[in-house]
C-alpha positions in Angstrom: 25.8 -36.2 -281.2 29.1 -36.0 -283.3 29.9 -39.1 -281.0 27.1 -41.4 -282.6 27.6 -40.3 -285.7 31.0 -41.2 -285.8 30.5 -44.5 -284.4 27.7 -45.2 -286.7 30.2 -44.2 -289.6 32.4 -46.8 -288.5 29.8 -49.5 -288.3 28.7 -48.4 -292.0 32.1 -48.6 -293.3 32.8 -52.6 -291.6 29.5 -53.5 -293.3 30.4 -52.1 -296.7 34.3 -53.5 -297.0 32.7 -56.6 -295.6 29.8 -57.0 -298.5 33.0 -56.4 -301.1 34.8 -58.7 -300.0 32.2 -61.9 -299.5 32.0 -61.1 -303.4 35.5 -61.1 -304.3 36.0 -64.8 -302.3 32.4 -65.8 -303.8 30.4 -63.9 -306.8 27.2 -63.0 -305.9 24.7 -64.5 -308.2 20.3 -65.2 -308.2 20.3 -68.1 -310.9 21.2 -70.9 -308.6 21.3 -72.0 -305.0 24.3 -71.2 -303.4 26.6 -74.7 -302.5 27.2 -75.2 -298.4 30.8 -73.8 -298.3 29.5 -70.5 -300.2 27.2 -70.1 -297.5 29.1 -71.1 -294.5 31.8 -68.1 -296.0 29.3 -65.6 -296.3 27.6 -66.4 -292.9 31.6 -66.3 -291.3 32.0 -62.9 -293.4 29.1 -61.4 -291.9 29.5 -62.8 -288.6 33.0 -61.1 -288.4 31.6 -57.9 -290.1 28.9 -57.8 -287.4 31.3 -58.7 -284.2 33.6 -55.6 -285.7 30.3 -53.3 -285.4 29.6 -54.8 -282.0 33.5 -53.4 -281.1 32.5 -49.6 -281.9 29.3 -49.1 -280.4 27.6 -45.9 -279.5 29.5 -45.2 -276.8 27.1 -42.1 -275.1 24.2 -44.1 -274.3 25.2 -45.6 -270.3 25.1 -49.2 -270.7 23.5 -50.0 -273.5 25.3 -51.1 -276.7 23.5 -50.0 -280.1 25.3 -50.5 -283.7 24.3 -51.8 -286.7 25.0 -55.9 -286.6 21.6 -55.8 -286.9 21.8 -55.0 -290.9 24.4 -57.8 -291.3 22.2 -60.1 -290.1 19.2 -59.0 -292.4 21.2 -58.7 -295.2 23.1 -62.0 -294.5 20.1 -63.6 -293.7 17.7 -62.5 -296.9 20.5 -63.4 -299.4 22.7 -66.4 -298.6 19.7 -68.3 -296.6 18.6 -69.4 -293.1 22.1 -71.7 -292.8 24.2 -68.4 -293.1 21.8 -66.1 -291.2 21.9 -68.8 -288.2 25.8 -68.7 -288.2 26.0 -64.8 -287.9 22.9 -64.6 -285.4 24.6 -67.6 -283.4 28.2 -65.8 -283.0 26.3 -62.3 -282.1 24.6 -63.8 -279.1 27.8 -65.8 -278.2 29.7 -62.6 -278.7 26.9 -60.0 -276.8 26.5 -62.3 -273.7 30.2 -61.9 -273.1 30.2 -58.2 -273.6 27.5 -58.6 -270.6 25.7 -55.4 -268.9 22.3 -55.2 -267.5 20.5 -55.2 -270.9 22.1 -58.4 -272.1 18.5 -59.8 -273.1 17.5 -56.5 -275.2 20.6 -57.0 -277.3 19.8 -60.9 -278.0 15.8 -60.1 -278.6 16.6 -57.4 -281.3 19.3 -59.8 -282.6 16.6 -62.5 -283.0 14.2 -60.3 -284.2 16.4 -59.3 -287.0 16.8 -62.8 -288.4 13.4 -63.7 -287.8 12.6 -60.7 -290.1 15.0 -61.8 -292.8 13.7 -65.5 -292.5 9.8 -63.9 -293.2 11.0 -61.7 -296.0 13.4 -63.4 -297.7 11.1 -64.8 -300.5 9.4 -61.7 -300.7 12.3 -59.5 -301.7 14.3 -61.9 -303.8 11.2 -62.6 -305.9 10.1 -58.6 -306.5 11.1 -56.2 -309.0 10.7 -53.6 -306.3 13.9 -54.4 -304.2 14.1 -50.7 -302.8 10.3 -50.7 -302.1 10.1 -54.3 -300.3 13.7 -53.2 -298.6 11.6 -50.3 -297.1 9.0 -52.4 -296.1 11.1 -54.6 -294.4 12.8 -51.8 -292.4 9.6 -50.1 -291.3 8.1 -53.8 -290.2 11.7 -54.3 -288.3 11.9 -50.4 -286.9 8.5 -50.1 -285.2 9.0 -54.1 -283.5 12.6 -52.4 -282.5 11.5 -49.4 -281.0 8.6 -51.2 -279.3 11.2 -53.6 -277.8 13.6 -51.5 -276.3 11.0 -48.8 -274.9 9.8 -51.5 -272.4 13.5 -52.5 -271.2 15.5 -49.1 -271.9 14.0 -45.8 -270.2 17.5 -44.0 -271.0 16.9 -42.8 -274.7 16.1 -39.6 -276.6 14.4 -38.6 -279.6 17.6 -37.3 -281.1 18.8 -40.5 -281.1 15.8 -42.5 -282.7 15.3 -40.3 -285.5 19.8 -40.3 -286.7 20.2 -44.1 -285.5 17.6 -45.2 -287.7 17.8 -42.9 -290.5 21.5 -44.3 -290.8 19.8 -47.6 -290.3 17.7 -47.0 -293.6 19.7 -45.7 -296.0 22.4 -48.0 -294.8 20.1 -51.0 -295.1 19.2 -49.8 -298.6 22.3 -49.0 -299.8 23.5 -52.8 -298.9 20.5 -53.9 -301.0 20.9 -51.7 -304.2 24.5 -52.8 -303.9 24.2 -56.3 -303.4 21.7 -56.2 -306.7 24.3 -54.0 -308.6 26.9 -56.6 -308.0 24.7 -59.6 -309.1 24.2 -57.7 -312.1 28.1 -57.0 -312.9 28.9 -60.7 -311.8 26.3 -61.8 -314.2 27.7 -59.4 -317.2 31.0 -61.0 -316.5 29.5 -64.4 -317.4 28.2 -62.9 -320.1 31.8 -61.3 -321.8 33.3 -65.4 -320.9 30.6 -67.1 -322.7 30.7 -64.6 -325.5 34.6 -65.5 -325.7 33.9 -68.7 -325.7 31.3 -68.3 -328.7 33.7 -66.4 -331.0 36.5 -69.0 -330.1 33.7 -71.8 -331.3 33.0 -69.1 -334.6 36.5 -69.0 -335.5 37.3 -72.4 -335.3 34.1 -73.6 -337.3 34.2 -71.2 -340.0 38.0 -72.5 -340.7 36.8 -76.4 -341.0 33.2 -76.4 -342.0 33.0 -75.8 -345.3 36.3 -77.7 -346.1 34.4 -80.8 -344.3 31.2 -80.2 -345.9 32.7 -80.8 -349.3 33.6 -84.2 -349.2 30.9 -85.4 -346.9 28.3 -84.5 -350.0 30.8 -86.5 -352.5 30.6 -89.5 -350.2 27.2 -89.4 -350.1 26.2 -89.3 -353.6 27.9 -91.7 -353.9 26.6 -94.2 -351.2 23.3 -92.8 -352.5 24.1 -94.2 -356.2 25.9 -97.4 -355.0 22.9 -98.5 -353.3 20.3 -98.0 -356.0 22.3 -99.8 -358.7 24.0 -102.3 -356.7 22.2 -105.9 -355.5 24.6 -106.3 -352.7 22.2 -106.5 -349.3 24.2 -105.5 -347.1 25.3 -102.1 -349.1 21.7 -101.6 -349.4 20.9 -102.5 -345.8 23.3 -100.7 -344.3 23.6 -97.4 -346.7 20.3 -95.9 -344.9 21.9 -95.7 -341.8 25.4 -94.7 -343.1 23.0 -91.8 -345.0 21.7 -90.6 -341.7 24.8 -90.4 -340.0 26.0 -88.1 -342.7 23.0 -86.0 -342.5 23.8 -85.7 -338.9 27.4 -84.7 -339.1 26.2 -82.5 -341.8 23.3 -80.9 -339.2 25.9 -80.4 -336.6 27.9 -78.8 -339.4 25.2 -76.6 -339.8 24.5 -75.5 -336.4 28.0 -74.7 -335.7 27.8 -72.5 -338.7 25.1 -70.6 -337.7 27.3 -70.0 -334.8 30.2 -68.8 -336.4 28.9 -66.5 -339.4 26.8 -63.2 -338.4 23.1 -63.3 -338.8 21.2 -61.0 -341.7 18.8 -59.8 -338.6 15.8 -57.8 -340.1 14.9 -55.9 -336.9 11.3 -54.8 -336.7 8.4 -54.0 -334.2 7.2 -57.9 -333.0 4.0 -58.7 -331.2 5.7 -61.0 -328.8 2.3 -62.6 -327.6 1.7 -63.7 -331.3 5.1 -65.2 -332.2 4.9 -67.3 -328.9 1.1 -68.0 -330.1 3.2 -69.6 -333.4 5.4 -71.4 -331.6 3.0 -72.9 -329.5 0.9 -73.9 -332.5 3.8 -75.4 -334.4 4.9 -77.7 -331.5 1.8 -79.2 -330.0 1.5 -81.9 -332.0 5.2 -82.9 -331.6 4.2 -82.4 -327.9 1.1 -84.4 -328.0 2.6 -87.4 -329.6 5.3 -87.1 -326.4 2.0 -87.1 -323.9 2.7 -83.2 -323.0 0.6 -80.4 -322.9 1.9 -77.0 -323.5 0.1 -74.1 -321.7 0.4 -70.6 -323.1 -2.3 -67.9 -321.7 -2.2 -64.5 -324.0 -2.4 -61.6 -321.7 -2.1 -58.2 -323.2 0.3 -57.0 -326.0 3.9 -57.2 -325.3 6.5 -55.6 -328.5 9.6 -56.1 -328.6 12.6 -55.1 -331.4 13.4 -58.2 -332.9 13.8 -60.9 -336.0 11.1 -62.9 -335.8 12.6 -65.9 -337.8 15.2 -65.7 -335.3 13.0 -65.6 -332.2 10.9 -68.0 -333.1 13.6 -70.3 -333.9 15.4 -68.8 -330.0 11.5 -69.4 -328.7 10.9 -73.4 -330.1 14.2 -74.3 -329.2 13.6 -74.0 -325.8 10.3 -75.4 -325.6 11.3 -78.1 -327.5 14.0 -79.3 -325.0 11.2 -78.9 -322.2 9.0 -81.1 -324.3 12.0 -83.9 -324.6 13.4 -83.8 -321.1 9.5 -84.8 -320.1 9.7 -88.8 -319.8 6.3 -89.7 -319.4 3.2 -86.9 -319.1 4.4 -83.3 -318.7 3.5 -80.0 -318.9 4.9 -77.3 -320.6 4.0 -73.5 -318.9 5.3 -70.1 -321.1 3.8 -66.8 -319.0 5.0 -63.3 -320.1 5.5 -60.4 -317.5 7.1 -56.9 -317.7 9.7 -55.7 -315.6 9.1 -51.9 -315.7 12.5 -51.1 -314.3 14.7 -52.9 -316.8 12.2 -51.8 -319.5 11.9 -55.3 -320.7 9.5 -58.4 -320.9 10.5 -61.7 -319.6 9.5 -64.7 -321.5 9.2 -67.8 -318.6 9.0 -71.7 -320.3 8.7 -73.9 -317.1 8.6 -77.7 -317.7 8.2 -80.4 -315.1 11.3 -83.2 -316.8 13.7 -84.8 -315.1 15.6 -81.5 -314.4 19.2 -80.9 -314.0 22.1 -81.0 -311.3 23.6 -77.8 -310.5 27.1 -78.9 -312.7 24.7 -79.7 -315.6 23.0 -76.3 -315.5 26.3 -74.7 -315.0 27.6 -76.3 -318.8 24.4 -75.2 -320.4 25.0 -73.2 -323.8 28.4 -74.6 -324.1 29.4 -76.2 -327.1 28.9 -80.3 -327.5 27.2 -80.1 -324.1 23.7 -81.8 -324.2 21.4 -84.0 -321.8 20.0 -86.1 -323.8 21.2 -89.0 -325.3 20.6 -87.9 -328.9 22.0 -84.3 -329.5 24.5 -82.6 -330.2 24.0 -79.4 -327.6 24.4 -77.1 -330.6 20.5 -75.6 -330.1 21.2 -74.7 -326.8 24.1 -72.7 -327.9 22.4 -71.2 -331.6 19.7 -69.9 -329.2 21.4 -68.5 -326.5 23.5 -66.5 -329.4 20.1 -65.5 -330.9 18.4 -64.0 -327.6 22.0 -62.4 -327.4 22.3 -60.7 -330.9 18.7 -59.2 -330.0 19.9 -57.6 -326.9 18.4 -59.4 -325.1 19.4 -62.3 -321.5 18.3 -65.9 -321.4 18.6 -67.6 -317.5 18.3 -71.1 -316.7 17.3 -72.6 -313.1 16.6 -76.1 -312.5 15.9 -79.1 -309.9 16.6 -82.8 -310.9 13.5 -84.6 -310.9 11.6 -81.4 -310.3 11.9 -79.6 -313.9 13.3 -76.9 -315.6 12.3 -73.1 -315.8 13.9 -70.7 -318.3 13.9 -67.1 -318.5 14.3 -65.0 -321.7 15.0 -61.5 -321.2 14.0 -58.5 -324.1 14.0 -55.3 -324.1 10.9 -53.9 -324.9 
């Protein structure tokens, strides 16, 4: 008994260190799809991980050889993808026909049956807010097919040994999980604390020059204004309405980078969420309509939230508005609401169907002068990710060129 144990402490030990360090060589993250070299490293990780569990197995059971490469290859398999999972499931065949021994095949079915389990539920666990519950599922699903398995090819076993091989199984299993979301949660904190240095960086260096640059634009144009009413030169007057718009643009730009840098007077009260979305929704369907877009907004419930609500509907029709333009032709715009009883907080989702982004363009979103489209400055982006911020609250984007765009707005209730 001791014997088991200690062999199955070993194997949970490997599988820990191992989950560590695929994060230190690549963050774990849920926003995007990982690139090919992100998943061929984790799928090498894991397969290493699982080959060193394969090297301590239970060693008081004949001939058979149980550990726990079994986890690595659900675990591997649910979060880096089928390419990963396929690399790991590939080397522990490779590596359990040449350990070899008259149950050979029983190692290699339960092998398979552990990816095939992690290709099933994959979607189904990443998607939840129940990760512990769906993780149990999942183990239950793979525990009965496992037993059921090896009771028709391996007489040799005891009930001792079911009920602290699996037990270990569970709690290791789940323990991988709650760590693996922990860590996606740090990693994404992290982002947080860079972009936030990169706001204050912005803040400082606006609030030095904006109001020394405002100054003189104004002076120039009055005075382009004046010149061209009085003057009968046509070329002043043809070409001072475009000179005037330009200023008004370096002037908005200005403006948005101000709102950056200074700190918001936020009047923080209780806010029907449903309603100021309602609002939004309202103010921008004409704009919408006149760019052949529909924007679909279902009220469901009451949803409050602690916020400004100047501020959040400015955060809200920001976002909605960028849907609207990235749509080239017809579009639709989709805003749904949900609550996430764990976090304590409702998740605003504004999906469009535009033209989408590559995975560099998403990565730049938020940051200052980065934009899309061909007019804009990518200020908004940046004032509303600072606003959902200063509310406590998390905006996400994900995105697929040609496919469209869908953005996530985290409050707390």
């Amino acid at each position: 008994m001791i014997t088991l144990i200690k062999s199955l402490l070993v194997n949970i030990t490997i599988l820990f260190s191992f989950t560590y360090n695929a994060n230190v060589l690549f963050p774990f993250k849920d926003t995007q799809k990982s690139a090919y070299k992100h998943k061929i490293t984790y799928g090498l990780v894991a397969s290493f991980g699982a080959l060193l569990c394969m090297l301590y197995p239970i060693e008081t059971l004949g001939e058979t050889h149980f550990d726990l490469r079994m986890i690595a290859i659900l675990i591997v398999t649910i979060y880096a993808g089928l390419l990963s999972g396929s690399i790991v499931l590939s080397c522990v065949i490779i590596f359990r026909y040449i350990i070899g021994g008259p149950y050979v095949g029983v190692g290699i079915a339960v092998s398979v049956l552990a990816f095939v389990i992690g290709i099933l539920f994959r979607s189904f666990l990443l998607k939840t807010q129940f990760k512990l519950i769906v993780s149990t599922i999942i183990f239950i699903i793979h525990a009965i097919l496992y037993i059921i398995i090896i009771n028709m090819f391996v007489p040799i076993l005891h009930l001792p040994f079911y009920f602290i091989y699996f037990s270990v199984f569970y709690f290791t299993f789940l323990a991988l999980v709650f760590i693996i979301e922990h860590l996606i949660r740090t990693n994404k904190q992290i982002e947080e604390m860079v972009y936030m240095d990169k706001l204050n960086m912005v803040g400082q260096m606006a609030a030095s020059i904006a109001h020394e640059i405002r100054n003189p634009l104004a002076t120039v144009r009055g005075f382009i204004q004046h010149l061209s009413e009085d003057s009968e030169d046509d070329r002043l007057k043809k070409y001072s309405p475009l000179i005037l718009n330009e200023l008004d643009r370096t002037n908005k730009i200005i403006t948005d980078y101000l709102s950056v840098a200074k700190p918001s007077s936020f009047k923080l009260s209780r806010l029907n969420l449903n309603n100021i979305i309602r609002d939004c929704v309202d103010l921008l369907r004409p704009f919408a309509a006149y760019s052949n877009t529909s924007i679909h907004f279902e009220k469901v419930g009451s949803h409050y939230i602690k916020g400004d609500e100047d501020h959040m509907k400015q955060a809200i029709m920001n976002v909605i508005k960028n849907g609207i333009e990235s749509i080239e032709d017809r579009g639709e715009i989709s805003i749904n609401l949900k609550e996430d009883p764990f976090t304590q907080s409702v998740i605003i989702i504004i999906s469009d169907n535009g033209k989408g982004m590559t995975g560099d363009e998403l990565k730049k979103i938020g940051l200052p002068f980065y934009t899309t489209k061909t007019k804009g400055t990518g200020l908004g982006s940046m004032v509303t990710n600072k606003l959902i911020r200063e509310m406590g609250g998390m905006i996400e984007y994900e995105s697929e060129l040609n496919r469209g765009t869908v953005v996530k707005i985290r409050l707390p209730v």
